[in-house]
PADO-777590 format. One line per 10 residues: their letters; for each residue z, x, y of C-alpha. Coordinates in nm, 4 decimals, padded with zeros to 6 digits. Layout:
REM residues N
a = Z X Y ~ ...
END
This chain:
REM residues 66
xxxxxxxxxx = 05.7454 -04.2215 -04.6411 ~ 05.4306 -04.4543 -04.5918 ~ 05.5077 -04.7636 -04.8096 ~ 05.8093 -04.8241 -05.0079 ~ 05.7517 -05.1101 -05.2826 ~ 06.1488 -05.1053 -05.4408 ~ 06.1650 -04.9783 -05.8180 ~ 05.8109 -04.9554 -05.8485 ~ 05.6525 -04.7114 -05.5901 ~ 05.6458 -04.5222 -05.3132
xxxxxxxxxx = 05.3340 -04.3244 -05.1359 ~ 05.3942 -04.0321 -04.9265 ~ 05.2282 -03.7648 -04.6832 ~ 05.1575 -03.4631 -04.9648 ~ 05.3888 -03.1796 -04.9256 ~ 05.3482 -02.8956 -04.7366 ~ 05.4212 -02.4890 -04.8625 ~ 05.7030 -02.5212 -04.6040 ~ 05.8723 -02.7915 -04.3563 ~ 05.7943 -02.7509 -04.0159
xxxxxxxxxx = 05.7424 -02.9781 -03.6902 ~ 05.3651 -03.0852 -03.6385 ~ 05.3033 -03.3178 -03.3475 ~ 05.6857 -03.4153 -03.3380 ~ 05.6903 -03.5153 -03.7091 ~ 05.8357 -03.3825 -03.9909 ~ 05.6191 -03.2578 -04.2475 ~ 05.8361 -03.1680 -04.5843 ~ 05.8073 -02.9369 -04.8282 ~ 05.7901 -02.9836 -05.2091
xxxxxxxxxx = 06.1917 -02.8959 -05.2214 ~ 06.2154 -03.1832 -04.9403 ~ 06.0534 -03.4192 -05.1608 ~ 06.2173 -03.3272 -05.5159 ~ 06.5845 -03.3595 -05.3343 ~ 06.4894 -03.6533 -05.1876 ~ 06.3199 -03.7861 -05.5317 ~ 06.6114 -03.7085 -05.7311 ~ 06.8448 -03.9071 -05.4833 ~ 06.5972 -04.2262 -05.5567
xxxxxxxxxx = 06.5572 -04.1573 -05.9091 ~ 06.1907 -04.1110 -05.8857 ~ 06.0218 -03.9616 -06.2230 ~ 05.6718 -03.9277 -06.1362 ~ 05.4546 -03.8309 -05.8626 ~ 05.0726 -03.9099 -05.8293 ~ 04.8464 -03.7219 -05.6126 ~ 04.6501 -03.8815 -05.3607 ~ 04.5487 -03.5814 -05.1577 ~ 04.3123 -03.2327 -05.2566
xxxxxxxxxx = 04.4638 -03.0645 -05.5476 ~ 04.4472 -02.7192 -05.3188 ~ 04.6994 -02.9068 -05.1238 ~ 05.0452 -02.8079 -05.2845 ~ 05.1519 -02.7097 -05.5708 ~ 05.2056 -02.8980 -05.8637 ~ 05.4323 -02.7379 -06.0635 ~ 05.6887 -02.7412 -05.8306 ~ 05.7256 -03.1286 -05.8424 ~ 05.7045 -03.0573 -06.3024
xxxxxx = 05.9907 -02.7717 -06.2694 ~ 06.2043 -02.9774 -06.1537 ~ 06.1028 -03.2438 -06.4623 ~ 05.9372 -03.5140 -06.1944 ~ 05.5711 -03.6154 -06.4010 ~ 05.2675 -03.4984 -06.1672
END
């Protein structure tokens, strides 16, 4: 995570189709994100990054707002 502002946001590196290791750092995938989400009751997502980038309906199956 980039910036964590408690109980009002958080900005993050966009998902990728798939973790892997880039450059010796993590890079998550949408499933990362949601399980991590869920854990701090996060409820929405905005996107910051290309919409070819990920997916958004995996973040809205999973009932977090995109």
């Amino acid at each position: 995570m980039n910036w964590i502002i408690p109980n009002r946001f958080i900005a993050f590196m966009g998902p990728e189709d798939n973790s892997r290791v880039k450059y010796n750092i993590k890079l998550w995938s949408t499933e990362d994100y949601v399980n991590h989400f869920r854990n701090l009751n996060i409820k929405a997502v905005f996107r910051l990054n290309r919409p070819d980038t990920y997916n958004k309906n995996k973040f809205v199956n999973h009932s977090i707002d995109h």
